[in-house]
C-alpha positions as CSV (number, residue, x, y, z in Angstrom):
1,X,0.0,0.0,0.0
2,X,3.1,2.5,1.2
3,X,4.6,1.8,-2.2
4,X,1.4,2.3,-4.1
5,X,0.6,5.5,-2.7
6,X,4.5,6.7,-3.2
7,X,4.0,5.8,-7.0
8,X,1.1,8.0,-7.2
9,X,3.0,10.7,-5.4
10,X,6.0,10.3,-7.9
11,X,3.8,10.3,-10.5
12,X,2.1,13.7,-10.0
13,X,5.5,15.2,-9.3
14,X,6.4,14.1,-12.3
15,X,3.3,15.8,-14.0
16,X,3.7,19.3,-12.4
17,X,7.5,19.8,-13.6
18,X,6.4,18.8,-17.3
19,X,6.3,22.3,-19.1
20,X,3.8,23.3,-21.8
21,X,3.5,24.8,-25.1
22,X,1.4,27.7,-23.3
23,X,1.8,30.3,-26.3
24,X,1.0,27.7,-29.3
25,X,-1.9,28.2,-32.1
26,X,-3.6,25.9,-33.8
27,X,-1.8,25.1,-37.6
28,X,-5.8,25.7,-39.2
29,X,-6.1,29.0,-37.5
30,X,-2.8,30.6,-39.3
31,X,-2.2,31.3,-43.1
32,X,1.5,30.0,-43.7
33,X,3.5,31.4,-46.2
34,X,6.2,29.5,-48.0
35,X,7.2,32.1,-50.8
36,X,7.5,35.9,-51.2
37,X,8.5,37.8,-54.5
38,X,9.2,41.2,-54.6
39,X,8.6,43.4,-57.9
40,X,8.3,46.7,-59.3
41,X,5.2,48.5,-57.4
42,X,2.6,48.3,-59.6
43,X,-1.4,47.4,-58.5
44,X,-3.1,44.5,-59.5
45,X,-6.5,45.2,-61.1
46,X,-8.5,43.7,-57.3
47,X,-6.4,46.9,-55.8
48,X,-6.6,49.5,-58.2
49,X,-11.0,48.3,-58.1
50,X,-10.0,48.6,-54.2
51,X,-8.6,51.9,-54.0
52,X,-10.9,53.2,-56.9
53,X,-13.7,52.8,-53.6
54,X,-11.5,54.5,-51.1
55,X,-9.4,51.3,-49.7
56,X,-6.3,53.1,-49.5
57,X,-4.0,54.5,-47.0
58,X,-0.7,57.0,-47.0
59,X,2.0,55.4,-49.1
60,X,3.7,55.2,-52.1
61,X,3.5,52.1,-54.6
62,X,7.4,51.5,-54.8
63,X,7.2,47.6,-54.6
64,X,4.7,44.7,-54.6
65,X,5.0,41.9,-52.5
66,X,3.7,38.3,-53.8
67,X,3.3,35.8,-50.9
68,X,2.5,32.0,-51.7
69,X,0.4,30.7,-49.1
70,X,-0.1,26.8,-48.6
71,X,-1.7,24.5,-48.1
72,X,-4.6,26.5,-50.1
73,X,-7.5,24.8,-48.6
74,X,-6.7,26.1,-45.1
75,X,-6.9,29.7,-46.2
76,X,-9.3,30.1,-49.0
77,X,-10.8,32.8,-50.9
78,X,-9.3,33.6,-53.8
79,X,-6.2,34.9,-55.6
80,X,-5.1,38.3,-56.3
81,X,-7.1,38.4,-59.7
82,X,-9.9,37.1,-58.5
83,X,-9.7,33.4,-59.7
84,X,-11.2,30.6,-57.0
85,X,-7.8,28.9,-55.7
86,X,-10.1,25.3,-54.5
87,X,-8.1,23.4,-57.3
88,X,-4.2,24.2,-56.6
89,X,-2.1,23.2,-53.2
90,X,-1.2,27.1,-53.0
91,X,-2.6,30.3,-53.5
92,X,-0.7,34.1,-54.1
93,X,-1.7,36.9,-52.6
94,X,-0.6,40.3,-53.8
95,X,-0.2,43.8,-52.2
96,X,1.5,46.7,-53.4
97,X,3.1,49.7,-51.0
98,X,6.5,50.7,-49.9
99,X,6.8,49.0,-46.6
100,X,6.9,44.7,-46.7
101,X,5.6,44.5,-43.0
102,X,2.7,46.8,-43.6
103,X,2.0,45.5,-46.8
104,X,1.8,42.1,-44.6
105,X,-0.5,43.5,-41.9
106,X,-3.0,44.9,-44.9
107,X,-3.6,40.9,-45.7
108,X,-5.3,41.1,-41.9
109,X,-8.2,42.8,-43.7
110,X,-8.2,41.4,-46.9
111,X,-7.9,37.2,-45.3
112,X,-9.7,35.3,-42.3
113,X,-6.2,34.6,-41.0
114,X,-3.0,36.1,-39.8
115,X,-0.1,35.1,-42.1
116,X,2.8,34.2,-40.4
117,X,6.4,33.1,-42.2
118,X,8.1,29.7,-39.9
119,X,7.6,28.0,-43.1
120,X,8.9,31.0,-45.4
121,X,11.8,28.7,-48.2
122,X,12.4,31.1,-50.6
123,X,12.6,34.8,-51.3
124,X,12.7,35.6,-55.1
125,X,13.8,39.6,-56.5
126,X,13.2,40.8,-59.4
127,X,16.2,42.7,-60.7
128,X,14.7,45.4,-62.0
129,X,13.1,46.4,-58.9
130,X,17.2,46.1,-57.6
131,X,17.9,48.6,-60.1
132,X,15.5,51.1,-58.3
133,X,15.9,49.7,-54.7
134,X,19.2,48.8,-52.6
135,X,18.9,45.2,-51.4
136,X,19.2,45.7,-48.0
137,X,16.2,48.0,-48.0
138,X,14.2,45.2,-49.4
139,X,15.3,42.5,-46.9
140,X,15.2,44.7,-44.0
141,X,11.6,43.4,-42.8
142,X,12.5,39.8,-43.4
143,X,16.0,39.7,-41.0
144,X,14.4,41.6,-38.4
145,X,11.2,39.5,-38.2
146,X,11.8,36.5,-35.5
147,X,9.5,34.4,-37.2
148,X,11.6,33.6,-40.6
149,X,14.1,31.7,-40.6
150,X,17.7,32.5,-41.4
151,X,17.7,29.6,-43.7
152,X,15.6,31.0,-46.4
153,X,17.1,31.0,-49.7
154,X,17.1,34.2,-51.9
155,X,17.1,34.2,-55.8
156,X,16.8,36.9,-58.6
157,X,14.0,36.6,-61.3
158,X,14.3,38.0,-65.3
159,X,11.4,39.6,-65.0
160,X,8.4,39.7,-62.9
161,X,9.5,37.8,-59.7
162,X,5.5,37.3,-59.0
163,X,5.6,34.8,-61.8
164,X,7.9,32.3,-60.6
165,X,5.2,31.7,-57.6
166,X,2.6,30.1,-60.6
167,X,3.3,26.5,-61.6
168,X,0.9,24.4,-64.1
169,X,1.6,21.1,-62.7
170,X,-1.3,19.7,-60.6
171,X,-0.2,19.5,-56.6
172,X,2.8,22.0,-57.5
173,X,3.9,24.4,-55.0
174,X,6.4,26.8,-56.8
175,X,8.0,27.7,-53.8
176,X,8.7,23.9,-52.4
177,X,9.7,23.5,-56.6
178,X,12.1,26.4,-56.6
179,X,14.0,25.3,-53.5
180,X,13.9,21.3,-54.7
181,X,15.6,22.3,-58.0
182,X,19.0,22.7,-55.9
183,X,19.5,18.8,-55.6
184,X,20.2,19.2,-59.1
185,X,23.5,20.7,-58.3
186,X,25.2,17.2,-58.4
187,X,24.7,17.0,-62.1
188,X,25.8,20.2,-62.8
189,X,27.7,23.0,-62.4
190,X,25.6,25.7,-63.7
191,X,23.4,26.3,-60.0
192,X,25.1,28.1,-57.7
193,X,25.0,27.1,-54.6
194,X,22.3,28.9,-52.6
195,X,22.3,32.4,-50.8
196,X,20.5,32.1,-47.4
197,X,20.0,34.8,-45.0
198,X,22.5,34.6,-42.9
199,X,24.9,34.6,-45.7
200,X,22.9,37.6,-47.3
201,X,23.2,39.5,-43.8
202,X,26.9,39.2,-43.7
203,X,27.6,40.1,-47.3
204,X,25.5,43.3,-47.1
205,X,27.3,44.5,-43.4
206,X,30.8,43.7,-45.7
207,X,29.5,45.6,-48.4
208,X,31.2,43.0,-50.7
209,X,29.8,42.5,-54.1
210,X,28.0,39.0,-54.9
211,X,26.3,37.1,-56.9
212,X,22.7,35.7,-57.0
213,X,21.3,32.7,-58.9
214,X,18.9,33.7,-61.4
215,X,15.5,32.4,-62.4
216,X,13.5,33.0,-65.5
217,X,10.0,31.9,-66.7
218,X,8.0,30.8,-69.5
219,X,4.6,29.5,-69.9
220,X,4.7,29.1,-66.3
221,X,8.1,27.1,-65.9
222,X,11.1,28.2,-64.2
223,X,14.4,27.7,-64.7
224,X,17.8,28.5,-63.4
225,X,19.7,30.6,-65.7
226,X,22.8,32.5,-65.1
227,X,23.2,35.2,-62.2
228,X,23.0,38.7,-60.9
229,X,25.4,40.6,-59.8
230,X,24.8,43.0,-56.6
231,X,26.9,46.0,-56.6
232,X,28.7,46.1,-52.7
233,X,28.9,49.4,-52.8
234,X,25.2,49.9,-53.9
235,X,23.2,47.2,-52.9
236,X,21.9,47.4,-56.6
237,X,21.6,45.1,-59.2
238,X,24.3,46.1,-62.1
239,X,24.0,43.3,-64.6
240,X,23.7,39.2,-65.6
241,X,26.0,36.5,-66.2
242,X,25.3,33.6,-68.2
243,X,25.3,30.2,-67.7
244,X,28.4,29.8,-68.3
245,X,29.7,32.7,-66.5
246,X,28.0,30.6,-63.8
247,X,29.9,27.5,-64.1
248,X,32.6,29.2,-63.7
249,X,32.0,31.2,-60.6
250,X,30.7,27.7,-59.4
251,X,34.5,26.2,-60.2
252,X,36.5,29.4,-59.1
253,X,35.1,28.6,-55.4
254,X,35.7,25.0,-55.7
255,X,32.1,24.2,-55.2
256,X,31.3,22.4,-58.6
257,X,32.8,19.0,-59.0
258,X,30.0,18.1,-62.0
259,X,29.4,19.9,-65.2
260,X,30.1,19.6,-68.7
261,X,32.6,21.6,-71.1
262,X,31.5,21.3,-74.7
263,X,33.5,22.9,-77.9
264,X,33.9,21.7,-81.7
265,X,36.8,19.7,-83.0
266,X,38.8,19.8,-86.4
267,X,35.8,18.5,-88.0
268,X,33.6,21.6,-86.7
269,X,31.5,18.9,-84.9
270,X,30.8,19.0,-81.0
271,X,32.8,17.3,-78.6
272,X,32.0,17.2,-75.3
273,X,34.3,16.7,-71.9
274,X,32.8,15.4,-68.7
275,X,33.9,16.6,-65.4
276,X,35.1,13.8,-62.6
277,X,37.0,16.6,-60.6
278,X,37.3,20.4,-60.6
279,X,39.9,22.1,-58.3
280,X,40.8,25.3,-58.3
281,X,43.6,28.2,-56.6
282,X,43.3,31.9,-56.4
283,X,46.8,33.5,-55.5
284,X,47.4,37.2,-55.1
285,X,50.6,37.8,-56.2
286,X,51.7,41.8,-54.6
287,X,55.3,43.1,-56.5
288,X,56.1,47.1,-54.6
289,X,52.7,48.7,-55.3
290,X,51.4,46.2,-58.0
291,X,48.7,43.5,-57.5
292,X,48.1,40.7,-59.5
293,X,46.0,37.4,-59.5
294,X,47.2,33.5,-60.7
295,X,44.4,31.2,-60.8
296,X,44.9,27.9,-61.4
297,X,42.7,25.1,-62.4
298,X,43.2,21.2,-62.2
299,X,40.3,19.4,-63.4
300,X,40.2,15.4,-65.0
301,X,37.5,14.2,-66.9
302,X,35.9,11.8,-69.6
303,X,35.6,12.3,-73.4
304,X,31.6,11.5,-72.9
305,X,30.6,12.5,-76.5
306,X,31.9,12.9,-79.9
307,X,30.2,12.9,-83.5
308,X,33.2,12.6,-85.1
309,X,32.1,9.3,-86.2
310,X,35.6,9.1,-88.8
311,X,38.0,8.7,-85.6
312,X,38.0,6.1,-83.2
313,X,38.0,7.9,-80.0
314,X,40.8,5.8,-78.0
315,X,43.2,6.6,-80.9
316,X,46.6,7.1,-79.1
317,X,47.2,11.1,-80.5
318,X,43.6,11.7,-79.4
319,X,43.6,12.6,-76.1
320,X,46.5,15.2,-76.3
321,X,44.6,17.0,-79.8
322,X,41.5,16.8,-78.0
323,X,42.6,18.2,-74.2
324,X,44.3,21.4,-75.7
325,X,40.5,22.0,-77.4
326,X,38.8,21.4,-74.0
327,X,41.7,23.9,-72.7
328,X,41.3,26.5,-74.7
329,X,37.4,26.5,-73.8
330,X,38.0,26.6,-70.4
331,X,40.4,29.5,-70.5
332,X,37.8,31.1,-72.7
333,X,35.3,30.8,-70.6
334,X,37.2,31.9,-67.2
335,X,38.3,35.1,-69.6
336,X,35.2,36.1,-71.3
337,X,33.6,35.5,-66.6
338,X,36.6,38.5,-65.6
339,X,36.2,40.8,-68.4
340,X,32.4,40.9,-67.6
341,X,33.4,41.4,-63.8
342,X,36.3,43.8,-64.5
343,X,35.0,45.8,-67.8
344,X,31.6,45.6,-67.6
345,X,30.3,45.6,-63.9
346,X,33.4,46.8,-61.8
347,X,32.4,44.5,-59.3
348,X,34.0,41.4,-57.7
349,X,31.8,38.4,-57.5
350,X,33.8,35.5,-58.0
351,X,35.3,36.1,-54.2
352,X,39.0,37.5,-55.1
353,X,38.2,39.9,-52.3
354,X,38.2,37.1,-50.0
355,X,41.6,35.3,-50.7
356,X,43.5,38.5,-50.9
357,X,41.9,39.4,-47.1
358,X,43.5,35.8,-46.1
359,X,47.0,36.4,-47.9
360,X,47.3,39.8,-47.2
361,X,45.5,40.9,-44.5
362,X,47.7,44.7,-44.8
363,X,47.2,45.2,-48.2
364,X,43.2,44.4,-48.1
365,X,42.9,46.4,-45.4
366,X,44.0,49.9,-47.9
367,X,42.0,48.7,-50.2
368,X,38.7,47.3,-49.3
369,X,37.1,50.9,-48.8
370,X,37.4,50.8,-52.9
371,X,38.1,47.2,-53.4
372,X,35.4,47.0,-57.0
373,X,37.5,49.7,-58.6
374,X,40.8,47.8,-57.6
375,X,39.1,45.0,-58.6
376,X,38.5,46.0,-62.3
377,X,42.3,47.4,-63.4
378,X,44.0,43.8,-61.6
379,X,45.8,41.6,-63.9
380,X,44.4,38.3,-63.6
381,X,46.2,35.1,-65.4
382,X,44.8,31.6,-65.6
383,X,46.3,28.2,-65.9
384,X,44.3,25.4,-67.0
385,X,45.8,22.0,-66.6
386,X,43.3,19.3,-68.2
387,X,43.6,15.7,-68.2
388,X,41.2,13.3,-70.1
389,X,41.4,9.9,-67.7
390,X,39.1,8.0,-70.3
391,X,36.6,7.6,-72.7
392,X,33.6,6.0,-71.3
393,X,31.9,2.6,-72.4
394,X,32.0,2.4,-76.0
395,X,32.5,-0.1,-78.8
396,X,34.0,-0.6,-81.8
């Protein structure tokens, strides 16, 4: 009986140190929100119907904010234009102002339910609302705000970044789709890897330039394609880098060990080189008061593809003909990446800032202040050794 009653006792002690989740809510009472794309201010016809009947308050229309909510069935209503969202997994909401929080607290009149960004994945730009407005004025809201999470990804759009938030596959969410696309970097070289906050946060305070992965759309698919480049200095988006010019800022900060390099052999037909392993060294090189940049690249690799169909591809000259074609590609493509950088943008993307700040902490330190336009007038010489390991499975 003694040791009955001291279970009991035990027991309820037991109970009253167990803590509680005393400030939660109920997931059905909330509206989460697993995208947001920022564009050019500019009212969707619901507002402009809106405002035309007095719904309007003091501001200015600089930007328009796009937030995907999901799942779409525990918000309802409809979408910005009007359209009944019952058949997709998600559904956008649009508001146009110049203030991203109260452009967030005007969806507490317009919906049933507070919106509220744990779940927030990704954060798409579009760059010509970077042209107008510094980045950091932009992300401002979202670093401050406790409830998103530092982990969110941002990306640039070609074009309205609203549109990257529609999919026409059935049980789609474009947000979930956007941020999926990235296990795709194992395969190639041409998705950089991604920005998050955090990161975002420290490159802004450093004032560094960078660059972002870009997305572009058509018929409602989206695609990575090239980059942006953020000015440091600015916070503004100065201009776009190709694929290409992507692959190569991918192999510059050894983070692409996949990829392709294709050119066109003696014959004028393609050839194509597959990458097993990509490594690369930037070395700043300081002689009295002149600075100077090697990089060097190592990379092996597979002949993966020829349509040369009048020479046997493990011919003994071959792999010596063909690595000084896959050689000169490479060195084409890292030249044609730093004259864009240098020339075109004055800005340093490809993260030469951050080696010289490692190997010569004096010298950075008199020149970050005006590091872009150091940046652009730096010699910069590369050296490509290539080596083709083998040649596939093939038969003769």
């Amino acid at each position: 009986m003694y040791r009955r009653i001291l279970v009991v006792l035990c027991s309820l002690l037991i109970l009253a140190t167990l803590t509680s989740c005393w400030s939660s809510k109920e997931i059905e009472d909330l509206a989460l929100y697993a995208g947001l794309a920022l564009d050019i201010g500019e009212l969707s016809p619901t507002e402009q119907k809106l405002e035309d009947k007095g719904a309007t308050y003091y501001k200015k229309n600089k930007i328009t904010a796009t937030v995907q909510m999901v799942p779409a069935n525990s918000v309802g209503g409809v979408d910005n234009q009007g359209n009944s969202s019952s058949s997709a997994p998600y559904m956008n909401v649009t508001g146009t102002g110049d203030s991203v929080l109260e452009i967030f607290r005007q969806y507490s009149i317009l919906r049933e339910r507070p919106i509220i960004g744990h779940h927030l994945k990704v954060i798409v730009i579009s760059s010509e609302l970077l042209k107008q407005q510094k980045i950091n004025q932009l992300l401002d809201f979202v670093l401050r705000d406790n409830d998103i999470r530092p982990s969110t990804m941002v990306f640039l759009s070609q074009g309205r970044a609203a549109d990257t938030m529609v999919s026409k596959q059935k049980n789609e969410i474009p947000a979930f789709h956007i941020r999926d696309m990235l296990r795709n970097q194992k395969r190639t070289s041409k998705v950089l890897d991604p920005v998050i906050l955090s990161k975002m946060d420290a490159l802004m305070a450093s004032k560094r330039s960078f660059a972002l992965q870009n997305l572009v759309t058509a018929n409602d698919e989206v695609e990575f394609s090239g980059a942006g480049v953020i000015k440091g200095d600015t916070g503004n988006w100065v201009g776009t880098l190709n694929q290409e010019d992507t692959e190569c800022l991918t192999w510059l900060s050894n983070g692409g060990q996949s990829g392709v390099i294709k050119t066109y052999d003696w014959s004028n037909e393609p050839i194509t080189y597959e990458l097993k392993s990509m490594k690369s060294k930037i070395t700043s090189k300081v002689d009295g008061d002149n600075l100077s940049f090697d990089v060097n690249i190592k990379t092996e690799g597979r002949l993966i593809e020829t349509w040369n169909v009048e020479e046997y591809p493990a011919a003994t000259h071959l792999p010596q003909k063909v690595e000084k074609l896959f050689k000169k590609r490479l060195e084409q493509m890292m030249e044609s990446l730093f004259h864009k950088l240098q020339s075109d943008y004055k800005a340093d993307a490809a993260g030469f800032s951050t080696r010289l700040s490692i190997q010569e902490p004096a010298l950075w330190k008199k020149l970050e202040d005006h590091w872009d336009e150091e940046f652009s007038r730096t010699p910069i010489h590369v050296t490509v050794d290539l080596k083709i390991t083998d040649f596939g499975s093939f038969t003769q």
